[in-house]
C-alpha positions in Angstrom: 118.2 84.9 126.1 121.8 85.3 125.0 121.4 83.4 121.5 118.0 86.1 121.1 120.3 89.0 121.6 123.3 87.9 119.3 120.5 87.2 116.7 118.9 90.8 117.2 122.2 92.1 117.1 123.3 90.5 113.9 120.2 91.6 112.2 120.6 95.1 113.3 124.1 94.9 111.7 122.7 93.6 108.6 120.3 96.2 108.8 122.2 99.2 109.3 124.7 97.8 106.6 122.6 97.6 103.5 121.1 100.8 104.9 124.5 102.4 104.9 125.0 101.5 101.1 121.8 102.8 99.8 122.3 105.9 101.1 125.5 106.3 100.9 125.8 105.4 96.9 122.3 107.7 96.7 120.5 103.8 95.3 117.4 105.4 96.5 117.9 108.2 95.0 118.9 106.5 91.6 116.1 104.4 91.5 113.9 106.9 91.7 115.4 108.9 88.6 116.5 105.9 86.2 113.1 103.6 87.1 110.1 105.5 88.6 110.5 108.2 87.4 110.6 107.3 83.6 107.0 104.7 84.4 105.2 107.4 86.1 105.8 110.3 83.9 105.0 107.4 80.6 101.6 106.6 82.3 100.0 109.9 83.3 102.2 111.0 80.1 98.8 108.5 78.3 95.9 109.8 80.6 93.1 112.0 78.7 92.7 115.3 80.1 90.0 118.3 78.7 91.7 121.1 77.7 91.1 123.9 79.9 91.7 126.6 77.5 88.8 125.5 75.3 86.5 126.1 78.6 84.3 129.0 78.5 85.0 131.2 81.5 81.6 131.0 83.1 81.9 126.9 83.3 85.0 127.0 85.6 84.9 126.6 89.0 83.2 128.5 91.0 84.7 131.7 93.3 84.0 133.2 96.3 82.3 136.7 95.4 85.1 139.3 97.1 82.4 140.5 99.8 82.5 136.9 101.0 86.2 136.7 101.2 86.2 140.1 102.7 83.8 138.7 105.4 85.6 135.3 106.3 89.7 137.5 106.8 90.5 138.3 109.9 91.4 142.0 110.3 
C-alpha cells in the first residue's frame, strides 16, 4: 500500500510539474498562435463558400413576420 502511494505521489509531482511549465511559459498559449492557428485559418482559408451578396433578397432565410415576434415576447 506504501509503494502505491509513493508511486501516486510521484506521478502527481510529475504532473503538477510539466503542468507548472506550460502554463507558466504560456506553451499552451504559444502553440495555439504559432501552430494551430496558422493550419486552421490555411484550411477553411481553401473552403468554397457562395457569395452572399450575389443572393437575391427574397432567397435568404426566412423571418419571422413582426406580428409573430410580437406574439411569442413576453410583456
Amino acid at each position: 500500500m506504501k509503494k502505491f502511494i509513493v508511486t501516486t505521489l510521484k506521478l502527481l509531482g510529475i504532473t503538477y510539474v510539466i503542468l507548472f511549465i506550460v502554463f507558466y511559459f504560456d506553451l499552451d498559449g504559444k502553440f495555439l498562435y504559432y501552430i494551430w492557428e496558422p493550419n486552421v485559418i490555411t484550411r477553411f482559408d481553401k473552403m468554397k463558400r457562395k457569395d452572399n451578396v450575389k443572393t437575391p433578397y427574397g432567397k435568404k432565410a426566412n423571418v419571422m413576420p413582426d406580428s409573430e415576434v410580437e406574439e411569442r415576447t413576453i410583456n
